[in-house]
N, C-alpha and C positions, 0 to 999 in steps of 0.2 A: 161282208167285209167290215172290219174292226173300224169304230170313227178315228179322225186323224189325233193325235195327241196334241193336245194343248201345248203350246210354246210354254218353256220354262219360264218362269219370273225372275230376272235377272238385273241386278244392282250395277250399279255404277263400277264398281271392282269386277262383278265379273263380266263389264264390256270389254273393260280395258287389261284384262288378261287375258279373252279372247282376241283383242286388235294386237296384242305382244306377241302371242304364241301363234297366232296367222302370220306374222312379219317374222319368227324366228322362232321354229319349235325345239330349236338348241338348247333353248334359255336354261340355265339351272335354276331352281326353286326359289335358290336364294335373291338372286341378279333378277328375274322376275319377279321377286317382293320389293326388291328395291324398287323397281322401275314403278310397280303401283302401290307403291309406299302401303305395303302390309309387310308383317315377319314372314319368314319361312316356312313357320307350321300353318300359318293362317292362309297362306296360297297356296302350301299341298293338298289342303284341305278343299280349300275353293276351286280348286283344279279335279280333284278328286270327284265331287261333286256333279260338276262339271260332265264328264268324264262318264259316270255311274245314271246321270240325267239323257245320256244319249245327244247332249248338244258336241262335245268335243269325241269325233270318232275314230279318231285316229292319226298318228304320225308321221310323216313320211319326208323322203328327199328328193328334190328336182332333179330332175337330170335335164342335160341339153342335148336335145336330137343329134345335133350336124355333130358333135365331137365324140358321139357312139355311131357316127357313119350316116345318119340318115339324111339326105340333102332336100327331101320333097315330104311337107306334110298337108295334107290335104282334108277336103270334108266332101264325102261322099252319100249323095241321098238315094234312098232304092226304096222301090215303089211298093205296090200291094203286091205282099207275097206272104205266104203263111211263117208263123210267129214263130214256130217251134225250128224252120228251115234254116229262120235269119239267124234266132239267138246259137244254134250250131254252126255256122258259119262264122260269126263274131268268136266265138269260143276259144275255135279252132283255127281263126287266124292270129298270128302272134302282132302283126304290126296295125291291128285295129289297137287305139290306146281309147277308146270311150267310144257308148253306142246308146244311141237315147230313140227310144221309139216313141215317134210323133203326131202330132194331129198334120193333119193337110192332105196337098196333092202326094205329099213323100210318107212311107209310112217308116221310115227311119234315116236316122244323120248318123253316119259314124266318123268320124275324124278317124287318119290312120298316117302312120309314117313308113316311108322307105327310100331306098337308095337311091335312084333312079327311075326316068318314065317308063323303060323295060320292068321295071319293079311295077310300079303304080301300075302299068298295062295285067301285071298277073294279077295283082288284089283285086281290081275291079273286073277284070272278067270272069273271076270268081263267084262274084254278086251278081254278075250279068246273067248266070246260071237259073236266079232265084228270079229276078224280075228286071224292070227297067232302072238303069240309074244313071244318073248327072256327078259330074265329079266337078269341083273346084279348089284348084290349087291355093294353097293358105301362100299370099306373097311375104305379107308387112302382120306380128302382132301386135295390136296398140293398145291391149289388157286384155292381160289373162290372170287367172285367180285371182281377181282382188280379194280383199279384206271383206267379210260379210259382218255387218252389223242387225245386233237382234230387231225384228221389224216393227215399225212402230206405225199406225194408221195415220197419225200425224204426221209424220213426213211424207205423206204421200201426198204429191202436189195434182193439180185438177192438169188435162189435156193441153195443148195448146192449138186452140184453132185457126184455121184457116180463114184468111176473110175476115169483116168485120163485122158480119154477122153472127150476136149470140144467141 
């Protein structure tokens, strides 16, 4: 297996063309130079860049579940079951929206959306096919996709412990 790729090195323009274009992939080239006070050729370029470096991989639009129908979204974990079973069943199902295979007792989360509990009862006895799974209902989001900023070691603050024992 290939080593991981080294984080891009990245300036001060290109965080804040990244926090713009996470907040509004609309922008035009121009209205995002303004916003990080570069011209238009100089942030097609740094977008471009960008872009060709594997950090920016693509663009897309939100959509809102409950106003394409869907009233129930949920995250669904399913146990040890062979790898090749699950990733065809995610495939294959259309209201899985993301499927991350995990360390633990679970050996996958997929988050899915649908109409109703008659609905959530088919998806999950679907999985129930492959192995054991626990489901829970997504009630309240209180962030999702934030803004990801490039990682810095220093920001990374120490634990907080328990007790007043260090």
């Amino acid at each position: 297996m290939p080593a991981p790729a080294a984080p891009a090195a990245l300036d001060a323009y290109d965080t804040r063309i990244l926090a713009e274009l996470q907040a509004d992939a609309r922008l035009t080239m121009a209205e995002l130079g303004r916003r990080v006070h570069l011209s238009q050729p100089a942030v097609s370029e740094r977008v471009r860049r960008l872009e060709a470096a594997g950090v920016i991989t693509g663009y897309r639009a939100t959509v809102n579940l409950k106003a394409l129908g869907y009233g129930i979204r949920a995250l669904m974990r399913v146990g040890r079951a062979e790898y090749p079973r699950v990733v065809k069943a995610v495939q294959s199902t259309p209201e899985a929206l993301s499927a991350y295979n995990v360390t633990g007792d679970d050996s996958w989360v997929i988050e899915i959306a649908v109409i109703d509990v008659a609905h959530l009862d088919a998806v999950v006895s679907k999985f129930c096919l492959l192995a054991e799974t626990s489901t829970a209902i997504v009630l309240n989001v209180v962030r999702e996709r934030a803004p990801v900023r490039p990682a810095r070691a220093e920001d990374v603050k120490a634990p907080v412990r328990k007790g007043g024992a260090e």
